[in-house]
C-alpha positions as CSV (number, residue, x, y, z in Angstrom):
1,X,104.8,58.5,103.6
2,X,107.2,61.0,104.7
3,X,109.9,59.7,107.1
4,X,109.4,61.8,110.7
5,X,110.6,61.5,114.4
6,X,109.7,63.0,117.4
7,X,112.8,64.2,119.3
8,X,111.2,66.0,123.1
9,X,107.9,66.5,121.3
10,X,109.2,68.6,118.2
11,X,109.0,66.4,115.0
12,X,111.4,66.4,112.8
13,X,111.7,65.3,108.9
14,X,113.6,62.7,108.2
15,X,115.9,62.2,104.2
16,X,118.9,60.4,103.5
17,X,121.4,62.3,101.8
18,X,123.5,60.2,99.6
19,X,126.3,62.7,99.2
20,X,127.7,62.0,102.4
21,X,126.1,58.6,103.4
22,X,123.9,60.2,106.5
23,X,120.5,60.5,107.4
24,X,119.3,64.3,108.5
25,X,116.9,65.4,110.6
26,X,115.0,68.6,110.1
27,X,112.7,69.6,113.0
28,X,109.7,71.4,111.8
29,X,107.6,74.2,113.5
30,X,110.5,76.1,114.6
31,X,111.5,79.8,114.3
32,X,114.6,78.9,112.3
33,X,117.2,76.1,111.5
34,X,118.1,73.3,113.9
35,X,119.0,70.2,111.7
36,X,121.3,67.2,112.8
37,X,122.8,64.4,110.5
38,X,123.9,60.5,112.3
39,X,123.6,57.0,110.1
40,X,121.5,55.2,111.9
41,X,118.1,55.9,114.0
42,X,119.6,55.9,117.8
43,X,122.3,58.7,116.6
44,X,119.5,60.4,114.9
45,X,117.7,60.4,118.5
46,X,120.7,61.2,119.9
47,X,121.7,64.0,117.1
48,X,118.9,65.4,117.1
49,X,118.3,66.0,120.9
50,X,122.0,67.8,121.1
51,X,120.6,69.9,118.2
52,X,116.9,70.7,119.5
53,X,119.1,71.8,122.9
54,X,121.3,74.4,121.5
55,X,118.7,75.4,119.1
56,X,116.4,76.5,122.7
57,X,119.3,77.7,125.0
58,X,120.2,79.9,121.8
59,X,116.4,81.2,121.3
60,X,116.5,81.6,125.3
61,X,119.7,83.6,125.2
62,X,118.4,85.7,122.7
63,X,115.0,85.7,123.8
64,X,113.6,84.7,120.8
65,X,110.6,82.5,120.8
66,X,111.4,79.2,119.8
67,X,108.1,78.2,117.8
68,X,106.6,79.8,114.9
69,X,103.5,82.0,115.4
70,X,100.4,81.2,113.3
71,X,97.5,83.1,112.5
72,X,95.0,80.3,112.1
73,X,94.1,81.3,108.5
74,X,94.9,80.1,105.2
75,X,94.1,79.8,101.8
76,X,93.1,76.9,100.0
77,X,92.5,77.0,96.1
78,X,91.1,73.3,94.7
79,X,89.3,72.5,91.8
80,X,85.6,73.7,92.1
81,X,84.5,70.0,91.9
82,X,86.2,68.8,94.9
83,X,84.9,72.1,96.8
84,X,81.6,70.7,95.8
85,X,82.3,67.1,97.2
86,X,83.9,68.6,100.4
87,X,80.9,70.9,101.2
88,X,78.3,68.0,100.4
89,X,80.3,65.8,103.0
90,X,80.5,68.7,105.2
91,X,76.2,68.9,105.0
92,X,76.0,65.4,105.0
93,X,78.2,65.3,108.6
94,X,75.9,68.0,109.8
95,X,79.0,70.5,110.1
96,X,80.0,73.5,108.6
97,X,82.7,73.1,105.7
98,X,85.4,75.1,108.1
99,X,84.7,72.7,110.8
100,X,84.8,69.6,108.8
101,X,87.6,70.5,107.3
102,X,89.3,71.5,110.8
103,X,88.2,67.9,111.3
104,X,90.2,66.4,108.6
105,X,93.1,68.2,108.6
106,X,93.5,67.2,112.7
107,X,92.9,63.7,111.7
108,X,95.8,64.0,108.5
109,X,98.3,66.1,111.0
110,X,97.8,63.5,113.7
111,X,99.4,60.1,111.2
């Protein structure tokens, strides 16, 4: 399980770096860096909210958009026996294999 917070609806990973005894926060999804270190959870919170702030008055300033931009496509190479077993439980759900696995991946994102 990876370690993740939510800090104003951005998540963030969460490590521990043992070089310097601190947790660090790395928000995700964003169009460039905005990380934040504090030792226990409520700085985290507390770290990380300073951090997500400057991070959008600086893309504001700039006018920079925040978020990254997506295209909605991508590539997935597995072995051709689990392509196999995802299309058959695609069928067998009575949905196409893009929408099945749009399905799945929603569900996976969402834990």
């Amino acid at each position: 399980m990876i370690n993740q917070m939510t800090i104003n609806g951005v998540k963030a990973v969460i490590t521990y770096d043992s070089d310097i005894d601190l947790f660090r926060g790395e928000f995700v999804g964003l169009n460039g860096g905005a990380d934040f270190y504090a030792a226990d959870a409520e700085g985290l919170r507390r770290e990380g909210a300073i951090s997500l702030k400057v991070f959008m008055d600086a893309c504001q300033e700039d006018g920079v958009e925040p978020f990254k931009a997506y295209s909605g496509k991508f590539v997935l190479r597995i072995p051709p026996e689990d392509h196999a077993a995802v299309t058959r439980a695609a069928i067998a759900s009575g949905k196409s294999l893009n929408q099945w696995a749009i399905e799945v991946l929603k569900q996976a994102a969402n834990q």
